[in-house]
N, C-alpha and C positions, 0 to 999 in steps of 0.2 A: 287073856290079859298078859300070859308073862312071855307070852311070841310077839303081841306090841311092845314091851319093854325089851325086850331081844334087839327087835330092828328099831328103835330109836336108840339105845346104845349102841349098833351097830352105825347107824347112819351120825351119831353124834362125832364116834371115833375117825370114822370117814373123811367129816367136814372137816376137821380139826386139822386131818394128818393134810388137806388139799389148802386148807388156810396158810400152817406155819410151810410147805413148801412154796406157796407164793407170797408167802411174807420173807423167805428169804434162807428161815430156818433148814441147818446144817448140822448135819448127823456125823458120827467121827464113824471112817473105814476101815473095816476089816484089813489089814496089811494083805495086797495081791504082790508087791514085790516083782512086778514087771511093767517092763513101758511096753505099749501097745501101738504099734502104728498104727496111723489116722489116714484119709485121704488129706494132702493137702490142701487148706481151707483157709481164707482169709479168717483173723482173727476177730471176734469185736474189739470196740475201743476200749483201749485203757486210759485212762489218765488221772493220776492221783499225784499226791501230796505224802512224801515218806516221813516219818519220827521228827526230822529237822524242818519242816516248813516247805523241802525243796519240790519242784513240780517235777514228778516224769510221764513223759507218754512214750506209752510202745515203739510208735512210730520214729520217736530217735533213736530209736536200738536197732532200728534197718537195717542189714550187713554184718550183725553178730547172731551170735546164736544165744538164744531166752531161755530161759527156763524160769515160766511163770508159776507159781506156788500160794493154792490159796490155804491158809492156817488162822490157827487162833491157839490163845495160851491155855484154853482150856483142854486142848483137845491132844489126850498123850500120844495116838503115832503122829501128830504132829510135832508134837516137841521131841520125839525119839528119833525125825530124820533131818530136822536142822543141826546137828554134829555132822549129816554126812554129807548134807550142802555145802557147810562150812569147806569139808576139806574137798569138795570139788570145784569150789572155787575158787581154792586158791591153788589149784592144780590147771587151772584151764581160766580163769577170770585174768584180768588187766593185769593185775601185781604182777603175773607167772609171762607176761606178755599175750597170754592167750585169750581169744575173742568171746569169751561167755559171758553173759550177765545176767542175775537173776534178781528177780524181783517176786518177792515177797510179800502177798498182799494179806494183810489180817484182816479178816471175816467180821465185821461189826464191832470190835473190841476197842472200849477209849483209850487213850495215848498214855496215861497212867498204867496202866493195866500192862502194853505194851512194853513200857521203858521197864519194867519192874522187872520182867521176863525175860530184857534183854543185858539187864545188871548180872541174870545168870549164866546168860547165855548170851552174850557180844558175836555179833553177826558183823562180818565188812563188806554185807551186798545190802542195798536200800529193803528194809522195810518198810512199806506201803500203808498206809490208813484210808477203809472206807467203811466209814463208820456208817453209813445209812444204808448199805451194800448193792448202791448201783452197779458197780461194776461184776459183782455176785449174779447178780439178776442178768446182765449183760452176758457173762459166759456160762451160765447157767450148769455150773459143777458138781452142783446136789452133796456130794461127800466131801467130807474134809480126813486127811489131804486131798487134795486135787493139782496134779499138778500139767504142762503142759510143755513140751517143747516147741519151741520156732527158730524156723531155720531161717540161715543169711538173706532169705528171699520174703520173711515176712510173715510166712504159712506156718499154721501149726502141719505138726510132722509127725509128734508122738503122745500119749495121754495116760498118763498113770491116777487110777484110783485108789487110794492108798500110800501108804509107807513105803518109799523107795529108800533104798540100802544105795545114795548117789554113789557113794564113794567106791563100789562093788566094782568088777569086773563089766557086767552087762550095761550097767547106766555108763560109766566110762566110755563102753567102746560105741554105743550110741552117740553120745555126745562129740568124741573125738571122730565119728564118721559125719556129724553134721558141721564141725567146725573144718574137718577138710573138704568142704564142697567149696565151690566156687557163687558168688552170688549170680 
């Protein structure tokens, strides 16, 4: 009797952990603190709707360099590497005339949730809202953060599991060798 109860809370825990990863559910990462190169890969689709209503799709950032980011407020190495976003964008983003742009996609979180986290924290690259987490499901990141570079040409390039230190030496000179490529 208590080796059936064994393996029905075994097989309970099982189902559970295969349910909330196909429902979407997102666990916070261990800080790895390196981007990893990828083969280059076309991306799935993005298209969302940022904080203000506005639409973006990936597909108009063709010819820059991405750096897509999936987070949520509740999740602290995500909110401990939006300060280093912050200033790698504005080292390499449009203001600085330079070709990066990052977007920001929050993880299932309402827009209440979202504005309240950014009253602490003011961000000047689009944060994203998919609230129902198609586009989660779509690039299928499992951890948060998760984050992804795409180069001038379209393709992811690089993939960080974890807390990246952007503003470091390593994310730098990644980023600065994918903005001096040509598309």
């Amino acid at each position: 009797m208590t080796e059936r109860c064994c393996l029905s809370a075994l097989a309970g825990l099982v189902l559970a952990v295969a349910l909330s990863v196909g429902c979407g559910f997102a666990i916070a990462a261990q800080p790895v603190k390196k981007l990893v190169a990828v083969d280059a890969t076309n991306p799935p689709s993005l298209e969302l709707k940022d904080i203000n209503g506005r639409l973006h799709r990936l597909a108009d950032y063709r010819g820059k360099v991405v750096l897509v980011n999936f987070w949520a407020t509740w999740c602290e190495p995500c909110r401990d590497e939006m300060p280093s976003m912050q200033i790698l964008y504005r080292r390499a983003g449009p203001e600085s005339g330079g070709e990066l742009a990052i977007l920001a996609v929050n993880h299932a979180e309402n827009l209440s949730r979202i504005e309240q986290f950014l009253r602490h924290q003011p961000l000047d690259f689009p944060v994203l809202i998919d609230p129902f987490s198609e586009v989660w499901r779509a690039w299928k990141p499992g951890l948060l953060p998760t984050s992804y570079l795409i180069g001038r040409d379209g393709r992811v390039r690089y993939r960080a599991l974890g807390e990246i230190d952007w503003a470091g030496r390593e994310a730098d000179a990644v980023v600065r060798s994918l903005l001096s490529e040509k598309n």
